[in-house]
VOMAR-177368 format. One line per field, with one value per atom (N, C-alpha, C): chain; x, y, z; atom name. Coordinates in steps of 0.001 Angstrom, whole numbers, padded with zeros to 6 digits. Layout:
<recs>
chain A  ...
c1 X  ...
c2 Y  ...
c3 Z  ...
atom CA  ...
</recs>
This chain:
<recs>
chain A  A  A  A  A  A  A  A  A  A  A  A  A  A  A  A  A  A  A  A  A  A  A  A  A  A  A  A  A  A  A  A  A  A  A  A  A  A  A  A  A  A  A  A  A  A  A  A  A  A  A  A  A  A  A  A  A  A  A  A  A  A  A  A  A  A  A  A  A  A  A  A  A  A  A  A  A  A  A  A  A  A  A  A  A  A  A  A  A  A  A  A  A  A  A  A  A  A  A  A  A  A  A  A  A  A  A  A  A  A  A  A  A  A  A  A  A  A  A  A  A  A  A  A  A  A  A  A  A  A  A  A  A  A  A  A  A  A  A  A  A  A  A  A  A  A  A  A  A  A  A  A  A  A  A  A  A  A  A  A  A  A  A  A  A  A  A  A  A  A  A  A  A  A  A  A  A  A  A  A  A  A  A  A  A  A  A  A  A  A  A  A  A  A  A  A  A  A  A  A  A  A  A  A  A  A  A  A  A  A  A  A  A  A  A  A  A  A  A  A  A  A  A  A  A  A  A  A  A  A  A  A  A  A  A  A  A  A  A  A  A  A  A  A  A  A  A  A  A  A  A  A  A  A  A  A  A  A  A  A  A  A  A  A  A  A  A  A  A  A  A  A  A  A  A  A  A  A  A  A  A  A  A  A  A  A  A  A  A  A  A  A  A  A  A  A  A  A  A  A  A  A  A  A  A  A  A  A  A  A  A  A  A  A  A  A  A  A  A  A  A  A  A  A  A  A  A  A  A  A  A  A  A  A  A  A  A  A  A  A  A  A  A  A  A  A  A  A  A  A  A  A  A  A  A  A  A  A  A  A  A  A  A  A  A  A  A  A  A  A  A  A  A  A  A  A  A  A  A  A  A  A  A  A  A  A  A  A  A  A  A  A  A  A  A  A  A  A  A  A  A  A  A  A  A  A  A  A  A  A  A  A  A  A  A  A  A  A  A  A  A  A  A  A  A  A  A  A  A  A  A  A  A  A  A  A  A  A  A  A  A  A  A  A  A  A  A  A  A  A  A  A  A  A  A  A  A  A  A  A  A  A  A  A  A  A  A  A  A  A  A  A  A  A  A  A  A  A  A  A  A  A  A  A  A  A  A  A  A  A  A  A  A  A  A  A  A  A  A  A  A  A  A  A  A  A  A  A  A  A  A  A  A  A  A  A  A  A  A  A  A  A  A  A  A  A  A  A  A  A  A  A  A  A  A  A  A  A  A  A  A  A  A  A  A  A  A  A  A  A  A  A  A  A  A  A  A  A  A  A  A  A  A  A  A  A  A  A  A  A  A  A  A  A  A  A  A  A  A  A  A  A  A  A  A  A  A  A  A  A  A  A  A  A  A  A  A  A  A  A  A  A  A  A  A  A  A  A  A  A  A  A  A  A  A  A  A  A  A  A  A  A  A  A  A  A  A  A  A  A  A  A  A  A  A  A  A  A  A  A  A  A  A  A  A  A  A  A  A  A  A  A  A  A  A  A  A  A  A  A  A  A  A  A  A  A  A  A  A  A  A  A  A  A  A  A  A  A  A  A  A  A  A  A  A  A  A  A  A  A  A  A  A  A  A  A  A  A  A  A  A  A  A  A  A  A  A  A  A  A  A  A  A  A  A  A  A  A  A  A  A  A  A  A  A  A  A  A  A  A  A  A  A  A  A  A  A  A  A  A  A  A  A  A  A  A  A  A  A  A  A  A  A  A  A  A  A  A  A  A  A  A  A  A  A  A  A  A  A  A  A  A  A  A  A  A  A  A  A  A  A  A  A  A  A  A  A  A  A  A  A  A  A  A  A  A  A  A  A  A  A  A  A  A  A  A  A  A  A  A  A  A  A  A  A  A  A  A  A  A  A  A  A  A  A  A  A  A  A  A  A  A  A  A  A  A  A  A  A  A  A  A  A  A  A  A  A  A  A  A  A  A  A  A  A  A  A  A  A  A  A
c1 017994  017563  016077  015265  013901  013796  013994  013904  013888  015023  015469  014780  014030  013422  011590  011081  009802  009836  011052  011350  012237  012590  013556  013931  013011  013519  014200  015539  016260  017754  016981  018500  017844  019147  019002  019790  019245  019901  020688  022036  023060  023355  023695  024182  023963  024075  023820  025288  025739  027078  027231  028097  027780  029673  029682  030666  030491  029283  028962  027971  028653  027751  026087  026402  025131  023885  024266  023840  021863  021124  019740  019728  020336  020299  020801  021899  022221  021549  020449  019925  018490  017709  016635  016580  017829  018451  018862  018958  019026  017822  016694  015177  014730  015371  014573  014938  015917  016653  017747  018451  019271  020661  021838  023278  023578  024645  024399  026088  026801  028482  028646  029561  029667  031731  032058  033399  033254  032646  032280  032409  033565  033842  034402  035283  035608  034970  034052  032776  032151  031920  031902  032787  033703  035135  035076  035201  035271  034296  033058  032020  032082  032751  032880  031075  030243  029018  028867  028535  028069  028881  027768  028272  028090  026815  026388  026459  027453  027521  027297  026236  025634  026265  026885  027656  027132  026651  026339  026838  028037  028979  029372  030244  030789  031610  031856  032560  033546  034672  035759  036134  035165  035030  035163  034286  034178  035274  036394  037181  038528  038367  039143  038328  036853  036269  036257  036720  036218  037316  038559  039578  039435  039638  039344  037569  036755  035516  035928  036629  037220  038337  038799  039731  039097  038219  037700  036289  036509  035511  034070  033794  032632  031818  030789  030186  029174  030434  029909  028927  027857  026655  027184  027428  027834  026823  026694  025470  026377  027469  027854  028541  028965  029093  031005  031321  032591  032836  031969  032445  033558  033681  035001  034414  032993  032997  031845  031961  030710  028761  028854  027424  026022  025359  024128  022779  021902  020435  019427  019016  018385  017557  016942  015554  016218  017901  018350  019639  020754  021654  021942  020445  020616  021418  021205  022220  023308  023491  025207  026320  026586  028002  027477  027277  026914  028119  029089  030300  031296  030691  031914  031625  032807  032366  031914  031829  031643  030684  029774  028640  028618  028049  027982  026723  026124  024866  024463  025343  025688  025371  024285  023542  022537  021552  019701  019514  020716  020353  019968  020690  021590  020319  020019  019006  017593  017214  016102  016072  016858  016685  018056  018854  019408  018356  017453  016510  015913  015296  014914  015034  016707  017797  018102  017795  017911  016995  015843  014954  014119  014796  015551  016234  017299  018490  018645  017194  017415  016276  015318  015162  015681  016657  017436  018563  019902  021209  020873  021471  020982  022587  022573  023843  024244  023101  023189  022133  022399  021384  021637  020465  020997  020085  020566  019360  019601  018696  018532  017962  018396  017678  017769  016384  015763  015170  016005  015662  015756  015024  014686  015817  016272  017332  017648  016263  016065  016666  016565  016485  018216  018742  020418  021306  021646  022265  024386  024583  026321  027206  026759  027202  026818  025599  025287  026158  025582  026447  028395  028544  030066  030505  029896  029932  029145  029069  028292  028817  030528  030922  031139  031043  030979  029509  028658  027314  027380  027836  027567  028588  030045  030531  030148  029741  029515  028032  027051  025745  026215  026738  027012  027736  028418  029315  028134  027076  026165  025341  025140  023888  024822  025908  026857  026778  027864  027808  026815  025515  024218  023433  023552  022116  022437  023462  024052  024123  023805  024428  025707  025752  027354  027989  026978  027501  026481  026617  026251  026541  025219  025763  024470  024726  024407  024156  023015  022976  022287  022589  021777  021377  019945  019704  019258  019611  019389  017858  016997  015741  015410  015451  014973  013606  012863  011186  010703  010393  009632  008212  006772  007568  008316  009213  009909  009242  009907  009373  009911  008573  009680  010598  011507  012341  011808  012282  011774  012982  012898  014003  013656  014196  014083  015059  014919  015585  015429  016433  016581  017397  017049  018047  017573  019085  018865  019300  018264  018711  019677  020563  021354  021217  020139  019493  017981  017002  015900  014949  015851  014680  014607  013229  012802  011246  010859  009401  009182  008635  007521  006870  006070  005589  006344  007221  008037  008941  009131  009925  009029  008140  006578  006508  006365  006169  007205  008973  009763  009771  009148  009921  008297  007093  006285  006618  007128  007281  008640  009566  010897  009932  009092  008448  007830  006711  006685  007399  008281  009771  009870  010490  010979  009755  008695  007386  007205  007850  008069  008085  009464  010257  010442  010061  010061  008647  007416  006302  005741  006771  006338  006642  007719  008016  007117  006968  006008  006529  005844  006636  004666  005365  004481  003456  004279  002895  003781  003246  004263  005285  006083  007380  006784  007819  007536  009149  008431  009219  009143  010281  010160  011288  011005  012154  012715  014094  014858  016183  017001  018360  019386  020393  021269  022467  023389  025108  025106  024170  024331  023460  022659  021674  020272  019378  018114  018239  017414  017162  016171  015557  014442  014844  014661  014899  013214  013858  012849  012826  012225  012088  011269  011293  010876  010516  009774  009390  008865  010270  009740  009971  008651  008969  009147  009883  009797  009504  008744  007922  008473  008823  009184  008248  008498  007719  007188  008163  007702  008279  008658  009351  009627  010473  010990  011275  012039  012037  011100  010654  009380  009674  008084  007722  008460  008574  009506  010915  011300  012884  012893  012089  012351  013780  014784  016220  016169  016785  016808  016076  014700  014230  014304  014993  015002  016175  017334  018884  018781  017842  017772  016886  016139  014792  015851  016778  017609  018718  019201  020290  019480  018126  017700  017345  017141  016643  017746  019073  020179  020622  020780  021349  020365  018810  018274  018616  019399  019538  021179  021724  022948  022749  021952  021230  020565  019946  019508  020848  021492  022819  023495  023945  024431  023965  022547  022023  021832  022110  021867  020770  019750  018144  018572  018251  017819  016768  016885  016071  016308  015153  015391  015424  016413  016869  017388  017382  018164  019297  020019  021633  022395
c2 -007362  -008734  -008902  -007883  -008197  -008031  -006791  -006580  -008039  -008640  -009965  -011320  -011012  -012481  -012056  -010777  -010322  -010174  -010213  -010058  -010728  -012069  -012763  -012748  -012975  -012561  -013734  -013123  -014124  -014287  -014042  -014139  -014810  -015657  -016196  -015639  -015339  -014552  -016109  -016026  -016764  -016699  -015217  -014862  -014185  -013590  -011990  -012005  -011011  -011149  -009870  -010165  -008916  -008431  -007649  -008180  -008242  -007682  -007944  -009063  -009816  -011192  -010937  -009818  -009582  -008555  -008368  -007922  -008537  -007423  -007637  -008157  -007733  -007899  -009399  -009496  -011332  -011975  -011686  -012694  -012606  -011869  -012158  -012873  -013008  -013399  -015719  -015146  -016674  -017885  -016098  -016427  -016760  -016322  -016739  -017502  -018377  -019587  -019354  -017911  -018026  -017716  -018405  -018130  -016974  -016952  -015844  -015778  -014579  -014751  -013316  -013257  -012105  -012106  -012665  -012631  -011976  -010913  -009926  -010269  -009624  -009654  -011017  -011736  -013004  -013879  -013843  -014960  -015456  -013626  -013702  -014231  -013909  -014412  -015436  -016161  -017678  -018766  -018157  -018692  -018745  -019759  -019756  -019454  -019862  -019867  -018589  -017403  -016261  -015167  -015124  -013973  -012359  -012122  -010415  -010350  -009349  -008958  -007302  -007451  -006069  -005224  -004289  -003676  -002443  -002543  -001661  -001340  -001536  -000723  000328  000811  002683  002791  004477  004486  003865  004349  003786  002435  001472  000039  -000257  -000161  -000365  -000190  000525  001517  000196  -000699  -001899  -003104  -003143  -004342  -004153  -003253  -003149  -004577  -004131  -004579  -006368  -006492  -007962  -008666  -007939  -008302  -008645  -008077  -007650  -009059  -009385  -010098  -011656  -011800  -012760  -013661  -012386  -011994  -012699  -011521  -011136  -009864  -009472  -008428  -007630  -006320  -005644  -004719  -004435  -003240  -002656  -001153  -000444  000394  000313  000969  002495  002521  003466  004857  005666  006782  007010  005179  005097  005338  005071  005448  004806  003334  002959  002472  002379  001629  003115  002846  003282  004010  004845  005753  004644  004033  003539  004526  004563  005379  004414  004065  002734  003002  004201  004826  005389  005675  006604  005661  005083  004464  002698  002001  000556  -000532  -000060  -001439  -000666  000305  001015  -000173  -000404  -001194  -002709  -003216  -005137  -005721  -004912  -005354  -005185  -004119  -003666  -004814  -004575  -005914  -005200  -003665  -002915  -001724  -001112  -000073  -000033  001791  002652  003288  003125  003569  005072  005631  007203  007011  008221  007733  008233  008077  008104  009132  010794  012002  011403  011309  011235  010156  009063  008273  009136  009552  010566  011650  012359  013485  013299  012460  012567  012230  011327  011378  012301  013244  014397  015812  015404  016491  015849  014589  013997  014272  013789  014283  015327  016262  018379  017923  017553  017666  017091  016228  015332  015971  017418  018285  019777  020031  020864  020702  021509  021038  022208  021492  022068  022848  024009  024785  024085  024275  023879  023468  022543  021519  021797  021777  022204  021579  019834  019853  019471  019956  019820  018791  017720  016267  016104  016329  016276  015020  014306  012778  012904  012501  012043  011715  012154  011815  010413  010014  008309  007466  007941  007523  007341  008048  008208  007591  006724  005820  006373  005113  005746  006142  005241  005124  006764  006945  007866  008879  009169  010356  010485  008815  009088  009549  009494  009967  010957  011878  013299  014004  014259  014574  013919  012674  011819  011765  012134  012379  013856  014591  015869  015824  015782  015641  014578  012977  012136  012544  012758  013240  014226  015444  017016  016168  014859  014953  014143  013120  012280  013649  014599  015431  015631  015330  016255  015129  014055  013118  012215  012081  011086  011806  013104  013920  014983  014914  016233  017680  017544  019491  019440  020953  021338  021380  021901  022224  021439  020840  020484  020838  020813  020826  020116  019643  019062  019389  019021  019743  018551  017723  016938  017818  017619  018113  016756  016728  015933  016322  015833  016658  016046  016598  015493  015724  016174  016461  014947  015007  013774  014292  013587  012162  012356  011524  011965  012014  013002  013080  012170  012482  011648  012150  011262  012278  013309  014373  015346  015904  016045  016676  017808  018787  020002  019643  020592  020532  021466  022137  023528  023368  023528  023246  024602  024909  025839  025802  025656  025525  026071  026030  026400  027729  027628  028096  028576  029614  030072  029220  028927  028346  026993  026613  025459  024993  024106  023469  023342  024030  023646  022679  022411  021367  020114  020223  019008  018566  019964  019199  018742  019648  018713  017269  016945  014953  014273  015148  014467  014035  014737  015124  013568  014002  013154  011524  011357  009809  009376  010335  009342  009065  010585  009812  008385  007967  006456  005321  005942  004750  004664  005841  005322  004752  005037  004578  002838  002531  000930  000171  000645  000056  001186  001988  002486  003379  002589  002873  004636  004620  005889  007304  007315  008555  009116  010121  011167  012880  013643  015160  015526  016549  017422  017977  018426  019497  019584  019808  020024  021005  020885  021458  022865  024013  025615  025810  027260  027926  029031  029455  030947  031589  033021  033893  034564  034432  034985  035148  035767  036355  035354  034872  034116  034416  033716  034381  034369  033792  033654  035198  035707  037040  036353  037413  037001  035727  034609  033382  032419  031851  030794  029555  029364  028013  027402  026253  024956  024427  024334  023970  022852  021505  020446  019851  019920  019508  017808  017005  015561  014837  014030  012868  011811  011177  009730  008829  008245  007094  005936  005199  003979  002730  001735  000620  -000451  000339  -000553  -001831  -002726  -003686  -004499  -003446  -003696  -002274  -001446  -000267  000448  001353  002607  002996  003816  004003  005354  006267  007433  007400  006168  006353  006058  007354  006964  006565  007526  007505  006350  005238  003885  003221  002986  002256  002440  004298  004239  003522  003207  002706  001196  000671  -000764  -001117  -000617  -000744  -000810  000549  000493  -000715  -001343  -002101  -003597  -003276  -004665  -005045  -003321  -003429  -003768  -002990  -003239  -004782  -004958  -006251  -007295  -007598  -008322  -007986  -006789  -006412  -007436  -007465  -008490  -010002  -009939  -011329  -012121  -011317  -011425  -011871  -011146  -010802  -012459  -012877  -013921  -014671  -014940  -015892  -016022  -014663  -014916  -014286  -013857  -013488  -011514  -011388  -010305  -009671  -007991  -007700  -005879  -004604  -004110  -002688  -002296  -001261  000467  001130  002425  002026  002486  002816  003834
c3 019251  019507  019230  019602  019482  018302  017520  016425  014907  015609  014675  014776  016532  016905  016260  016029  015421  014008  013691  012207  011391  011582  011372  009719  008661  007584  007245  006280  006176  007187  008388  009089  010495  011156  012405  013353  014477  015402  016166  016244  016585  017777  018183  019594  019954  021172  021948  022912  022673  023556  024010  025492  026005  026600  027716  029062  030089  030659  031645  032227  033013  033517  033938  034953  035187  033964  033261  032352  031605  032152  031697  030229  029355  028184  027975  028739  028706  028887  030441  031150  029843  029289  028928  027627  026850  026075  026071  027613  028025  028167  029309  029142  027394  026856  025020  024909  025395  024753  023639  023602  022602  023314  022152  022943  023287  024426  024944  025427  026032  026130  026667  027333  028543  028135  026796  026435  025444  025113  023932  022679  022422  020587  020431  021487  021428  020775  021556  021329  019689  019277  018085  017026  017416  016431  016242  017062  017921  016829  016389  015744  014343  013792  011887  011267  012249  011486  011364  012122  012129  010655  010512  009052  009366  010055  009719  011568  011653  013048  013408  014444  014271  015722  015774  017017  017658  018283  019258  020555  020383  021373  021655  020918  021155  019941  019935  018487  019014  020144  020451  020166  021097  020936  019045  018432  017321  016199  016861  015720  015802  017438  017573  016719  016892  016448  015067  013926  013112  012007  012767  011909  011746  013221  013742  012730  012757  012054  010637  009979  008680  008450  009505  009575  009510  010382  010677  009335  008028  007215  007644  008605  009012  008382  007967  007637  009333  009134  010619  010252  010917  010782  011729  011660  012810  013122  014435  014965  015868  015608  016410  015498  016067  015314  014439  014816  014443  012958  012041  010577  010246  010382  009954  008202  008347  006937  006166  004734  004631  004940  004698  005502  004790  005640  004797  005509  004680  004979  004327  005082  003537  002822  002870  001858  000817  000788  000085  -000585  -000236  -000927  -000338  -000129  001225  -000178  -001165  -002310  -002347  -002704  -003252  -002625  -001577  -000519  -000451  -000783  -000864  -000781  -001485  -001110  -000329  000461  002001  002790  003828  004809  006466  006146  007208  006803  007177  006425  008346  007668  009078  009189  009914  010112  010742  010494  011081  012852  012678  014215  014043  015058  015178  014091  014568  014109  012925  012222  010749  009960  010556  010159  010065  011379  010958  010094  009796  009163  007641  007159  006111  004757  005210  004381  003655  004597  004320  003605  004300  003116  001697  001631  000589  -000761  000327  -000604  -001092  -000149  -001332  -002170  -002315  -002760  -004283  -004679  -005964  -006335  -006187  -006466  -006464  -006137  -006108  -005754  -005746  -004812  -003658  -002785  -001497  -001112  -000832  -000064  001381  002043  003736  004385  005418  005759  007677  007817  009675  010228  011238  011686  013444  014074  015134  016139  016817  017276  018780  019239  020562  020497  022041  022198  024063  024660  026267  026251  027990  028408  028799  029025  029386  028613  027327  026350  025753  026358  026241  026904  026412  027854  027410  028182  028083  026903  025583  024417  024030  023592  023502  024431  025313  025832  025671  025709  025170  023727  023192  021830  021395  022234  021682  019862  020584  019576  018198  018598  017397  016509  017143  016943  015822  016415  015950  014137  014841  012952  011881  012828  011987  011169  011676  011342  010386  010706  010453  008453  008475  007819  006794  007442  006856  005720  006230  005718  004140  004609  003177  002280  002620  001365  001361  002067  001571  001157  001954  002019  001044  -000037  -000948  -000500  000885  000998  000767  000678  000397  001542  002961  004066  004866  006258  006871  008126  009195  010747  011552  012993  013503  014861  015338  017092  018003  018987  019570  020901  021209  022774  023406  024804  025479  026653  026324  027185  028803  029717  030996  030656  030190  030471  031207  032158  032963  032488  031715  031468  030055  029639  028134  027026  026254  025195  024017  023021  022064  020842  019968  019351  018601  018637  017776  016487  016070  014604  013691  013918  013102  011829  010623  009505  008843  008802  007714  006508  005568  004022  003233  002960  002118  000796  000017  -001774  -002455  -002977  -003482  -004581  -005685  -006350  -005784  -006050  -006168  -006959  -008184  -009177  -009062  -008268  -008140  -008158  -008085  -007992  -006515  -005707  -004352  -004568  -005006  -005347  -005864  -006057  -006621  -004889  -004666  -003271  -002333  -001569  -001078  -001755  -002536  -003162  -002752  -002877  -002915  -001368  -000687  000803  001264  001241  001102  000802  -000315  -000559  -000486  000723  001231  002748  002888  004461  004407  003186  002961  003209  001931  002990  003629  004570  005864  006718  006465  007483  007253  005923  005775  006725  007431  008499  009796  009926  011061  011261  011343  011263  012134  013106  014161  013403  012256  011399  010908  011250  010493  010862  009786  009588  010436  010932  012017  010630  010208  008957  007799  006875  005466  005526  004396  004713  004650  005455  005548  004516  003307  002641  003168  003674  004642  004092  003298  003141  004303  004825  005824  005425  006273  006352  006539  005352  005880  005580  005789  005611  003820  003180  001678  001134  001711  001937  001565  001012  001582  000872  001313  001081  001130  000757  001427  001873  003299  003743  004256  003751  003930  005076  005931  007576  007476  008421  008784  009784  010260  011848  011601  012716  012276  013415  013925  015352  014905  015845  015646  017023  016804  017651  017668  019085  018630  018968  018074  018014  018911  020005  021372  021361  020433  020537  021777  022283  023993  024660  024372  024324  024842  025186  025715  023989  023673  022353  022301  023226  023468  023025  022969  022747  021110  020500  018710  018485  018783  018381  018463  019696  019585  018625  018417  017470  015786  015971  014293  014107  015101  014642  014763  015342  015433  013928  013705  012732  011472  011549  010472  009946  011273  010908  010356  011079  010909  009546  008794  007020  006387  006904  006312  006342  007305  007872  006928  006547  006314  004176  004022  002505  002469  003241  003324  003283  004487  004417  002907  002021  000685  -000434  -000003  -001271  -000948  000545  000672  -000032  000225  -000052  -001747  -002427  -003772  -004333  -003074  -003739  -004339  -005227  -005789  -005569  -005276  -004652  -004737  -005283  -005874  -004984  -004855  -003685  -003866  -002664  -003419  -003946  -004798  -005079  -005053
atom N  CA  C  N  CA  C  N  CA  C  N  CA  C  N  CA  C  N  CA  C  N  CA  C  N  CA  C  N  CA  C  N  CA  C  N  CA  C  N  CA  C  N  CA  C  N  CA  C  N  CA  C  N  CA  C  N  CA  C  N  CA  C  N  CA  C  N  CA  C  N  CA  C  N  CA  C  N  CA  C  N  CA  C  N  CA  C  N  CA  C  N  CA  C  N  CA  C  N  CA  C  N  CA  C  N  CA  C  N  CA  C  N  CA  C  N  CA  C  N  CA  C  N  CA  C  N  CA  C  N  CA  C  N  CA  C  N  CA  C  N  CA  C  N  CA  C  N  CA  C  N  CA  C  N  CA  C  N  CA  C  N  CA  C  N  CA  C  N  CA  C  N  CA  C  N  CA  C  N  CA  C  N  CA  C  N  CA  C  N  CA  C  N  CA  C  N  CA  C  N  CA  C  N  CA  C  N  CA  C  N  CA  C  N  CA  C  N  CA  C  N  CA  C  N  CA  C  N  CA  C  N  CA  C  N  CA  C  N  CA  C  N  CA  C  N  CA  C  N  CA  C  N  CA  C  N  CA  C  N  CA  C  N  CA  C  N  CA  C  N  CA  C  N  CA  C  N  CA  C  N  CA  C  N  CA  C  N  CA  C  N  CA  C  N  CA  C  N  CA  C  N  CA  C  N  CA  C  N  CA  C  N  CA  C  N  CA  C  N  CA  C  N  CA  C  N  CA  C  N  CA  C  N  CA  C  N  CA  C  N  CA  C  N  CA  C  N  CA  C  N  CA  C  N  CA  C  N  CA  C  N  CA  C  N  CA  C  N  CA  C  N  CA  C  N  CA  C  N  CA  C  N  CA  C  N  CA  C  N  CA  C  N  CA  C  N  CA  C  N  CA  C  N  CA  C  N  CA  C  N  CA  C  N  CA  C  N  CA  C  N  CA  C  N  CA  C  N  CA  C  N  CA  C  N  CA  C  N  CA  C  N  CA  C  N  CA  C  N  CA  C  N  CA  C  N  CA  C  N  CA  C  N  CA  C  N  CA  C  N  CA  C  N  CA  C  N  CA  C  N  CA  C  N  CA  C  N  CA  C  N  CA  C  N  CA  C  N  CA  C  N  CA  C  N  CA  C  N  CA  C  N  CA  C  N  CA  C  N  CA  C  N  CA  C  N  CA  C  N  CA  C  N  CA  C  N  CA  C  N  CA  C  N  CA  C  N  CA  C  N  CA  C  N  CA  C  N  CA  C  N  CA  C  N  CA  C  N  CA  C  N  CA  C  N  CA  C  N  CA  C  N  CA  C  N  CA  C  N  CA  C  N  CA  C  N  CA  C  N  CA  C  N  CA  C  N  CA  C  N  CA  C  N  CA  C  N  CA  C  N  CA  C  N  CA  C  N  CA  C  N  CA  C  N  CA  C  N  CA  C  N  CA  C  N  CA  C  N  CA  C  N  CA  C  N  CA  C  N  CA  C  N  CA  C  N  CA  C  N  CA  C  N  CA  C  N  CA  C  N  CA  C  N  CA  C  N  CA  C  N  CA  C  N  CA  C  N  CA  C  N  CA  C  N  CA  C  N  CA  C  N  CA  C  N  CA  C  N  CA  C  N  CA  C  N  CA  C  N  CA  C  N  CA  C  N  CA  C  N  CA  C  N  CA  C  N  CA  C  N  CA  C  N  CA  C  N  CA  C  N  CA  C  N  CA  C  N  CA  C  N  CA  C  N  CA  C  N  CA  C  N  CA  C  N  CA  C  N  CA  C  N  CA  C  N  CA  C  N  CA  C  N  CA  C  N  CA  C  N  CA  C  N  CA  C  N  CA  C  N  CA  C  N  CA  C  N  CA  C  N  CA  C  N  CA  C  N  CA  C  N  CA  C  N  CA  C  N  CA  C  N  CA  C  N  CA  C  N  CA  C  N  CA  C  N  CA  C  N  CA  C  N  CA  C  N  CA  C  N  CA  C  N  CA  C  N  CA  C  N  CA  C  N  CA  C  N  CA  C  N  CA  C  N  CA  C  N  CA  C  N  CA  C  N  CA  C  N  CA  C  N  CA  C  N  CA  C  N  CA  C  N  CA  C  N  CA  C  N  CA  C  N  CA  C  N  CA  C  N  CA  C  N  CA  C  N  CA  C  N  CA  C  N  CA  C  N  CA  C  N  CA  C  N  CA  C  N  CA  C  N  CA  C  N  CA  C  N  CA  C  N  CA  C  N  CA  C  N  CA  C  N  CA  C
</recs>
């Protein structure tokens, strides 16, 4: 919501719908003066005007809303780890799907760090991609924790077909550190081949961080990438290690909860690359 009312673009925020009456998110929603509905997906349906509907519910929830959205030809952004439509990353493939009526936004993991494997990967093909995503527990509310596992293969599955590894895996930690920290993301990729340019992957890895700093200004890599020869199930090998936080924008949010703001930041690029296409404007994107 904030995201859309600081950044409106070419889109108007229509509704906020929830199910619960008492619901903070309703009531401040009401304080803005915008519609507001505690009859969930109903509500939405209900509305011929509304075109781009953005879900942040649960995979579960979503795997029902997807059909009905589809039905109703609505274009859904899925913010959850349901994967009913298409994987978007927007630094890496945000034009490819203009024409789905559903695109999946993996989750936080997958947004922070597919980039990254990405941009190994169109310098080299990458064997295996491993990354690791530490986010405050504060910061994790029910969705999240109900969907751990959906977290782990959907991400684990993002690194493979966006991010070109061959193999992928995925680890979320949940941190209490009082006070919280913010997200942190490790990334290990291991090249497929020896023969490559360091220097070519350093630039590549460098100017996807640009991008993403577009729209999610708090991204940044701790120190340049590390080439470290070690022992792997392939034998000796060099893997590429990545140390990367993400900060969030404060919006509304605490600046600690990167995860949250990279998945909102994201739908809002996506969502506003839909918004364009409706309308007709051209506009020159990954593919």
């Amino acid at each position: 919501m904030y995201k859309l009312l600081r950044n409106p673009g070419h889109m108007e925020l229509a509704m906020f719908a929830g199910i619960d009456p008492q619901s903070e998110g309703i009531a401040r929603a009401k304080k803005l003066g915008i519609p507001t509905s505690y009859e969930g997906i109903k509500a939405i349906l209900d509305d011929p005007d509304i075109r781009i509907v953005f879900d942040a519910t649960s995979a579960k929830a979503h795997v029902r809303h997807a059909k009905m959205l589809r039905e109703a030809g609505k274009i859904a952004i899925d913010l959850t780890p349901a994967a009913r439509g298409p994987y978007v990353v927007p630094p890496v493939n945000l034009g490819a799907h203009l024409d789905k009526d559903n695109v999946n936004l993996i989750t936080c993991g997958g947004q922070a760090t597919i980039p990254l494997v990405y941009a190994v990967s169109r310098v080299v093909p990458v064997r295996y991609a491993e990354i690791v995503s530490t986010v405050a527990s504060r910061s994790a509310g029910p969705g999240t924790r109900q969907n751990i596992d959906e977290f782990t293969f959907t991400t684990a599955h993002g690194l493979e077909a966006i991010g070109g590894a061959e193999r992928g895996k995925a680890i979320i930690i949940l941190n209490p550190a009082e006070p919280p920290i913010i997200m942190r993301n490790t990334v290990y990729v291991i090249p497929a081949t020896e023969e490559y340019d360091e220097a070519a992957i350093v630039a590549s890895v460098d100017q996807m961080v640009a991008e993403v700093q577009q729209y999610v200004p708090g991204y940044r890599l701790k120190d340049a990438p590390v080439f470290d020869r070690r022992r792997t199930p392939w034998g000796e090998r060099t893997v590429i290690a990545m140390l990367l936080e993400v900060e969030g924008a404060g919006d509304f949010l605490p600046p600690y909860s990167g995860n949250l703001d990279i998945m909102t930041a994201a739908a809002w690029r996506v969502g506003e690359l839909f918004a364009q296409h409706l309308l007709g404007i051209r506009q020159e994107v990954a593919a």
